[in-house]
C-alpha positions as CSV (number, residue, x, y, z in Angstrom):
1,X,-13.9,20.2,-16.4
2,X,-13.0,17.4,-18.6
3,X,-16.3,16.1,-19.7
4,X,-15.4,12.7,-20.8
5,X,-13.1,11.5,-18.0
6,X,-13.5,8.5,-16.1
7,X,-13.8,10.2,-12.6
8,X,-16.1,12.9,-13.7
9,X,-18.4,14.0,-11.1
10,X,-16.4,12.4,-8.4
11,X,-14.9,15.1,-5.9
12,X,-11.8,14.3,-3.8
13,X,-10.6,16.3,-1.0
14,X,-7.0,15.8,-0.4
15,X,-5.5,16.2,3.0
16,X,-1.9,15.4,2.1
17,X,1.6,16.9,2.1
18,X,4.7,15.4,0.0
19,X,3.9,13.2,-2.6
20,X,2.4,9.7,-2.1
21,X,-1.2,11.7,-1.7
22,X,-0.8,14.3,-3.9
23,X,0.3,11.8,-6.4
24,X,-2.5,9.9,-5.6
25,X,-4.7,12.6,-6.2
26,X,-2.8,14.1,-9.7
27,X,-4.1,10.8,-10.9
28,X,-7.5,10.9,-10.1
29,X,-7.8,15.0,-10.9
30,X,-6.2,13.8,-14.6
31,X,-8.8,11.6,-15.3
32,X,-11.5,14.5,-14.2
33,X,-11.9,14.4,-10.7
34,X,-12.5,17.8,-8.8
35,X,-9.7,17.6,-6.5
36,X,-9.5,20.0,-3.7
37,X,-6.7,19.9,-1.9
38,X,-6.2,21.6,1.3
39,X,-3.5,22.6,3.3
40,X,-3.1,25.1,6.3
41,X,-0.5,27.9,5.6
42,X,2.5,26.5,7.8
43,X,3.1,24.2,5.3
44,X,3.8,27.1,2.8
45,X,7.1,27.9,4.1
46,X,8.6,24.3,4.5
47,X,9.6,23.7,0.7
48,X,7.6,20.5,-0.1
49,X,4.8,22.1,-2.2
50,X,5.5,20.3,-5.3
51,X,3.6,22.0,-8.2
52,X,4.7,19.9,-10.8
53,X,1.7,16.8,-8.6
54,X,-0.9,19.8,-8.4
55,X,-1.9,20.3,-12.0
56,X,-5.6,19.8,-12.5
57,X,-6.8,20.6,-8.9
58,X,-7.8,23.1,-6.8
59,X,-5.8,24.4,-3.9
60,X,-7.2,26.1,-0.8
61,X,-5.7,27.2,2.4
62,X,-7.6,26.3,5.6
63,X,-6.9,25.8,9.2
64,X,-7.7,22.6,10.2
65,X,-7.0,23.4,14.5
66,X,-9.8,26.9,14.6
67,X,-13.1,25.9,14.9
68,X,-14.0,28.0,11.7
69,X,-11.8,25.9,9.8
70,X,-13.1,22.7,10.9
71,X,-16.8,24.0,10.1
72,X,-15.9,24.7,6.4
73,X,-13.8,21.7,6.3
74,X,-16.9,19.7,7.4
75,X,-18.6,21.4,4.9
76,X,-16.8,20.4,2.0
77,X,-16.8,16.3,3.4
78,X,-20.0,16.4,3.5
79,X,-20.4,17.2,0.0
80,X,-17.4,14.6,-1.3
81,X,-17.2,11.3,-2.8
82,X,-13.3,10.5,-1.4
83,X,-11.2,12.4,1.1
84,X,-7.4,11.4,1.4
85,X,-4.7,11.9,4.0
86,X,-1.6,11.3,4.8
87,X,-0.8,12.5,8.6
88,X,0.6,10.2,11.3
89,X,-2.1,7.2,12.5
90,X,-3.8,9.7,15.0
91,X,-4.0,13.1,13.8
92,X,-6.8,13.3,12.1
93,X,-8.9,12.1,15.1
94,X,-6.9,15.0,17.3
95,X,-8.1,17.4,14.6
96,X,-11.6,16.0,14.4
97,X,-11.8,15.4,10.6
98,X,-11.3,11.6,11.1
99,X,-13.1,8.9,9.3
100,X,-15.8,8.4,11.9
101,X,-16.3,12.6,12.2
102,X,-16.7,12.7,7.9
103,X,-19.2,9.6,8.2
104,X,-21.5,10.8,10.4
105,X,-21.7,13.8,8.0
106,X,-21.4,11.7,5.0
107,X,-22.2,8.3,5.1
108,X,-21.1,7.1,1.7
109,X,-17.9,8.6,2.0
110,X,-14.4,6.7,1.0
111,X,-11.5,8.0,3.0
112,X,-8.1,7.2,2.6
113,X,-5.3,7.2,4.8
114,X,-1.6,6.8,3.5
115,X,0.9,6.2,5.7
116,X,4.8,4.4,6.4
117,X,3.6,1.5,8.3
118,X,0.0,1.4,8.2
119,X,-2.8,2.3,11.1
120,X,-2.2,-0.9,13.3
121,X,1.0,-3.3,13.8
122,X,4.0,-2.4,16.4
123,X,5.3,0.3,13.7
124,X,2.1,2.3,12.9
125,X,3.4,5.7,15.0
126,X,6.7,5.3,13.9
127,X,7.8,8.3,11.5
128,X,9.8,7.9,7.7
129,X,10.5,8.1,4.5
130,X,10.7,6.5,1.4
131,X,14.2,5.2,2.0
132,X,13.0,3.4,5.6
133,X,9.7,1.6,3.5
134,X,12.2,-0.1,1.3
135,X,15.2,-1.1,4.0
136,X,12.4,-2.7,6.4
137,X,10.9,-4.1,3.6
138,X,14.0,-6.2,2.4
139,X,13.6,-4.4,-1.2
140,X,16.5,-2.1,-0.4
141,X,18.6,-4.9,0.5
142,X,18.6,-5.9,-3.6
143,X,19.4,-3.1,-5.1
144,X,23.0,-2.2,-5.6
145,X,26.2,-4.1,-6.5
146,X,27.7,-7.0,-4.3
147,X,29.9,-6.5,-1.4
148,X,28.9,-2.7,-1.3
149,X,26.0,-1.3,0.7
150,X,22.9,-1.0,-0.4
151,X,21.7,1.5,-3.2
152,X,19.3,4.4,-2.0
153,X,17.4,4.5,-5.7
154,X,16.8,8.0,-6.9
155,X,13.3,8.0,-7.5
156,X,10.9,6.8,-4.5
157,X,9.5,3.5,-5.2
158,X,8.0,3.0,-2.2
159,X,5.5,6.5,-2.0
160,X,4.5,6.0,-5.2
161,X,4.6,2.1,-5.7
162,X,3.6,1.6,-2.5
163,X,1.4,4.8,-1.5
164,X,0.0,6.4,-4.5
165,X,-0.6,3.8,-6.6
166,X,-2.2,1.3,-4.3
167,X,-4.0,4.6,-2.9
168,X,-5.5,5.2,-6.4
169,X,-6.4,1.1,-6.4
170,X,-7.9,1.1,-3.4
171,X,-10.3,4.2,-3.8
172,X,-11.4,3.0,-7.3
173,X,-12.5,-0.3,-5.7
174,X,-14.3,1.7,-3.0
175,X,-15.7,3.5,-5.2
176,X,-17.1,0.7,-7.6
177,X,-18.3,-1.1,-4.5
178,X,-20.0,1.7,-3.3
179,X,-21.9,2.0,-6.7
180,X,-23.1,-2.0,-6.0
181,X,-24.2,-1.5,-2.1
182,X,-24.1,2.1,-1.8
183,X,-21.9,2.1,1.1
184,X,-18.8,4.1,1.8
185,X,-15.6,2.8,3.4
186,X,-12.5,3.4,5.5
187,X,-9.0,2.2,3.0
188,X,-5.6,2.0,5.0
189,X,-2.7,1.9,3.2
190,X,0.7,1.1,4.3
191,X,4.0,2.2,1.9
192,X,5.5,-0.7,3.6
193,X,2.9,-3.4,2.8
194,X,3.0,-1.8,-0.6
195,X,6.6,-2.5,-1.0
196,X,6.1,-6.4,0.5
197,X,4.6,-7.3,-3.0
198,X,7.6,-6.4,-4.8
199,X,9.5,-9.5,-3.6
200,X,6.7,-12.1,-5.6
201,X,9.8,-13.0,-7.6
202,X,12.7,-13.0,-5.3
203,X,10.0,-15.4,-2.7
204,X,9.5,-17.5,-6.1
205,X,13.3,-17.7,-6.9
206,X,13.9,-18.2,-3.0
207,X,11.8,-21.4,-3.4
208,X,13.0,-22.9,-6.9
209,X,16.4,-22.8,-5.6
210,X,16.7,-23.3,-2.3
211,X,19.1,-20.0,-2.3
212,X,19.3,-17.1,-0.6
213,X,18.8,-14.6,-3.0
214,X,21.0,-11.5,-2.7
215,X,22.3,-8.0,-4.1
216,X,23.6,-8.5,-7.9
217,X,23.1,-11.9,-7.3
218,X,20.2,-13.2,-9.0
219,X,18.7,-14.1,-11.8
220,X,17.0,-10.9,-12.9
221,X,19.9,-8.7,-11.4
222,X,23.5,-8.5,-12.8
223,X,24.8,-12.1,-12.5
224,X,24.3,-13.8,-15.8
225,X,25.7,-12.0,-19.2
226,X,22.1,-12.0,-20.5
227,X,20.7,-9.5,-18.1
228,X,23.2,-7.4,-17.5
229,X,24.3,-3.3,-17.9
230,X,27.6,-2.3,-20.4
231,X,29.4,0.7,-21.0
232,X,30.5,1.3,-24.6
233,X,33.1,3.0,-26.3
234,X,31.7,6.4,-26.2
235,X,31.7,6.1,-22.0
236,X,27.7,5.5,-22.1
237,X,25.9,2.4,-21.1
238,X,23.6,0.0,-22.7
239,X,20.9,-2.7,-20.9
240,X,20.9,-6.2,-22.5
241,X,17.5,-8.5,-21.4
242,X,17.8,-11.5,-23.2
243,X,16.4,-13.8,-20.5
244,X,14.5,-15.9,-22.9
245,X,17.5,-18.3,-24.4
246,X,15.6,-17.3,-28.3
247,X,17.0,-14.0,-27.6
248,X,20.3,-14.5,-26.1
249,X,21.3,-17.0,-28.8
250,X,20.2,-13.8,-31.7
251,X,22.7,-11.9,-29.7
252,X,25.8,-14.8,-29.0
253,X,25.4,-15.4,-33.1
254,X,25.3,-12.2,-33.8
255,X,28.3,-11.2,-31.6
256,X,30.3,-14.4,-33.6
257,X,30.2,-16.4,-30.7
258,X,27.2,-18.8,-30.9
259,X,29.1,-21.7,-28.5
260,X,28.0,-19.4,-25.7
261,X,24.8,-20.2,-26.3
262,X,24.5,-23.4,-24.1
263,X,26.0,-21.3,-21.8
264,X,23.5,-18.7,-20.8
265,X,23.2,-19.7,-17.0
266,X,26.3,-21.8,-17.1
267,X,27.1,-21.1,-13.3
268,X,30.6,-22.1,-13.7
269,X,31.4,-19.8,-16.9
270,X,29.7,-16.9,-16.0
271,X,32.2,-14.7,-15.7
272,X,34.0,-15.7,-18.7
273,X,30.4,-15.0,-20.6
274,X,30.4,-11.8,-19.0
275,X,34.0,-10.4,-19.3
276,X,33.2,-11.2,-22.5
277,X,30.7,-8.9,-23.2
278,X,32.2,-5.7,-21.5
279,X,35.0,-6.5,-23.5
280,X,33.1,-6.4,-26.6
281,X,30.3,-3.5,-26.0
282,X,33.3,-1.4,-25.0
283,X,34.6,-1.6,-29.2
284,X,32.0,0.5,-30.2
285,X,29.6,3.6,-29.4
286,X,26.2,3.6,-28.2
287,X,24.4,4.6,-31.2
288,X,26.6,2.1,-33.1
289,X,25.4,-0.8,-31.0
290,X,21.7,0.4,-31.5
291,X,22.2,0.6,-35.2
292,X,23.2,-2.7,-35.2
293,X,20.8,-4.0,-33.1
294,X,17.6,-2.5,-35.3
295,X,17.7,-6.1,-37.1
296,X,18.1,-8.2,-34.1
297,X,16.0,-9.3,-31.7
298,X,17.8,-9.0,-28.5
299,X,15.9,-7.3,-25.6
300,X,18.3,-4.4,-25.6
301,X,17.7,-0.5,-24.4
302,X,19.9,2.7,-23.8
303,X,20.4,4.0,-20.5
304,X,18.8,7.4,-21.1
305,X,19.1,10.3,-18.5
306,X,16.2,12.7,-17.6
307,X,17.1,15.3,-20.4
308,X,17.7,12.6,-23.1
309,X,14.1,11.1,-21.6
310,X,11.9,14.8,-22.6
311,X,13.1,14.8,-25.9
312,X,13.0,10.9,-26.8
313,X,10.5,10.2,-29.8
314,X,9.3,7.3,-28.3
315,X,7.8,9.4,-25.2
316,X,6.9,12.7,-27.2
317,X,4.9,10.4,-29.8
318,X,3.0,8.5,-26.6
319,X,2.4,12.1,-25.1
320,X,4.2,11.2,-22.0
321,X,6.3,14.1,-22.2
322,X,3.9,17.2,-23.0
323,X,3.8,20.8,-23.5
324,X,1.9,22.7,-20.9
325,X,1.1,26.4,-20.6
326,X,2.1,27.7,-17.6
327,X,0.7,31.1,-16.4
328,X,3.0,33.4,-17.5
329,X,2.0,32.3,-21.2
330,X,5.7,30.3,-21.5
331,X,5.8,26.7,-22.2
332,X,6.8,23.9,-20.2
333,X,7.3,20.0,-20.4
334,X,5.5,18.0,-18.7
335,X,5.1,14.3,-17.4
336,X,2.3,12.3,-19.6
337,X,-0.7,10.6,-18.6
338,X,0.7,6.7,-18.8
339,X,-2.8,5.2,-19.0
340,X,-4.7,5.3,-22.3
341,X,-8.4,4.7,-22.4
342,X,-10.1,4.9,-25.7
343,X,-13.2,6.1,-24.4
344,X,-12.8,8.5,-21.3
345,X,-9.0,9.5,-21.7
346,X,-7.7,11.6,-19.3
347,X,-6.0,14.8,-20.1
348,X,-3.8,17.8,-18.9
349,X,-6.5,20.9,-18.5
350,X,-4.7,23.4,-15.9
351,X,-0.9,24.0,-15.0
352,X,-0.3,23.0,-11.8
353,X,-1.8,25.6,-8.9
354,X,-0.5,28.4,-6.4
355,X,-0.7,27.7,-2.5
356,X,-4.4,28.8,-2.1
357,X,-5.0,29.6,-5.1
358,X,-8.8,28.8,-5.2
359,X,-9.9,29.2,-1.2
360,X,-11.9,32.4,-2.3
361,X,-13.7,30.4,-5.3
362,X,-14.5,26.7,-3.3
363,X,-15.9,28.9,-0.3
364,X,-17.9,30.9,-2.4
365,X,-19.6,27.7,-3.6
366,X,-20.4,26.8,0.2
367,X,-22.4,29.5,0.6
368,X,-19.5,32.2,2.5
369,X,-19.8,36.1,1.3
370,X,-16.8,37.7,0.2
371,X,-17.1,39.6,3.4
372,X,-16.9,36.5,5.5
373,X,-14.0,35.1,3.3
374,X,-12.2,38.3,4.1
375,X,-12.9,37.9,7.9
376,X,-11.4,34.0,7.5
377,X,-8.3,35.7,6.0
378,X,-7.6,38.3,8.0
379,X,-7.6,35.8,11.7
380,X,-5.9,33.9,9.3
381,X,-8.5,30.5,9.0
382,X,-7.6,30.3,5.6
């Protein structure tokens, strides 16, 4: 138990498969929250238990469609601060562990549901993924370069922009109102709706110009010099940021050309400005560029990959990348805790868990007999 965390003492029973809910709930279980997550065995076999989002929590096996399993679900929501799921609008009523069901149990119970489209609207049975979210939501639409089809990115902005983390928002304003009026609540959240809020700047763009803002066409994405991507000599690439025109004349002075200065959104000498600087970033290496760069303030970055990201100081020294002791004694790197709190910091206490691992312990502390527990496993309810 991590004694000191901000969710300690809460208990959250997670209902989800995939990733925006169990990424939902890593958070919460990383900043002490009991997690138990559940999951019936035919999900074993499909491929999409990700251990590397179940560190910290409990797992247990339980079918949700016997009446037995239903019973100990029950149970367990009647004895939980938040429950979260992630099924299709509808199934959880067909089960019979909706919100209504755990209320009339529970009363002051939060429960979560994350899903593509949300629980009402003409989309809300429609099925997806993380890819669909961000076409329908016009976000895909600007990603990518001009005249070629839009990027797919390859991490999933919309089940963890959009799902987990608005999950993880909404149940920690639940669960401060609930500690004003005492009162539980029902928290719908769309991945799509999520994804909406990501065009605040291309709506405020949209309405300074008057134009239409499109793919490696803006402001913020590929068509000025000053925010822009360049290879180097040594065939790897560098970012450049210098939106603010303080930082983009430190880099036109210190690049010998300081005229382009005046320049910096110059619609009609863009391209020369930025033919310019893929000429000139491609003279030297990467590491040459950041050398010369330690002196200058320019808003500039490497483009790391994943393998150069785990052994970067910058993360190791923040503890986003971390060692973690897996079962087997070996070591493993893992991904950090990104928010810092002084006073109840989170922490990484147990490798992430087995399929089931715990169904014996978390129905021994409901009361069942290891007799009983047997019985469960052998008509398979857990």
């Amino acid at each position: 138990m991590l004694t000191k965390g901000a969710l300690t003492g809460i208990r959250v029973l997670d209902l989800s498969r995939l990733l925006p809910g169990p990424y939902c709930s890593m958070i919460l279980a990383d900043h002490g929250a009991d997690v138990i997550a559940v999951e019936g065995k035919k999900f074993q076999s499909d491929g999409m238990f990700f251990k590397e989002i179940s560190r910290n929590k409990r797992h247990v096996s339980l079918n949700l469609k016997t009446r037995e399993g239903k019973a100990i679900f029950l149970a367990l929501a009647s004895k939980t601060d938040v429950i979260l799921e992630g099924f299709r609008p509808g199934v959880v009523k067909t089960l019979g562990v909706d919100y209504e069901t755990v209320k009339a149990v529970n009363p002051g119970v939060i429960y979560c549901s994350i899903t593509g489209y949300g629980q009402t609207g003409p989309m809300w049975d429609r099925v997806g993924h993380d890819v669909n979210y961000l076409s329908i939501s016009g976000v895909l639409d600007l990603i990518g370069e001009k005249g070629h089809p839009p990027s797919i990115p390859g991490v999933q902005f919309a089940d963890i922009a959009g799902g987990s983390m608005n999950a993880v928002i909404g149940i920690l304003l639940a669960l401060f109102a609930r500690e004003k009026n005492g009162k539980g609540q029902y928290i719908d959240i769309s991945m799509t709706d999520g994804m909406i809020g990501y065009l605040t700047l291309p709506s405020f763009f949209t309405k300074l110009t008057g134009q239409r803002y499109e793919r490696s066409e803006t402001k913020l994405s590929h068509r000025f010099a000053c925010y822009n991507t360049y290879e180097t000599s040594d065939h790897k690439y560098i970012a450049i940021g210098a939106v603010e025109e303080r930082f983009w004349r430190n880099l036109c002075e210190h690049l010998g050309v300081p005229e382009y200065t005046s320049l910096q959104y110059d619609e009609d000498r863009r391209q020369e400005l930025i033919a310019f600087m893929r000429k000139t970033f491609a003279e030297k290496s990467l590491e040459e560029w950041e050398e010369e760069f330690l002196e200058v303030e320019v808003c500039h970055s490497r483009i790391q990959g994943y393998e150069e990201v785990l052994r970067d100081p910058l993360f190791l020294e923040r503890e986003m990348i971390v060692p973690v002791l897996q079962r087997d004694g070996t070591l493993s790197k893992s991904l950090g805790i990104p928010v810092k709190m002084s006073e109840t910091p989170g922490s990484l206490r147990t490798p992430p868990v087995d399929f089931g691992e715990h169904t014996r312990e978390v129905l021994g502390e409901l009361g069942y007999t290891d007799g009983e527990i047997d019985d469960f496993m052998t008509r398979g309810i857990v």
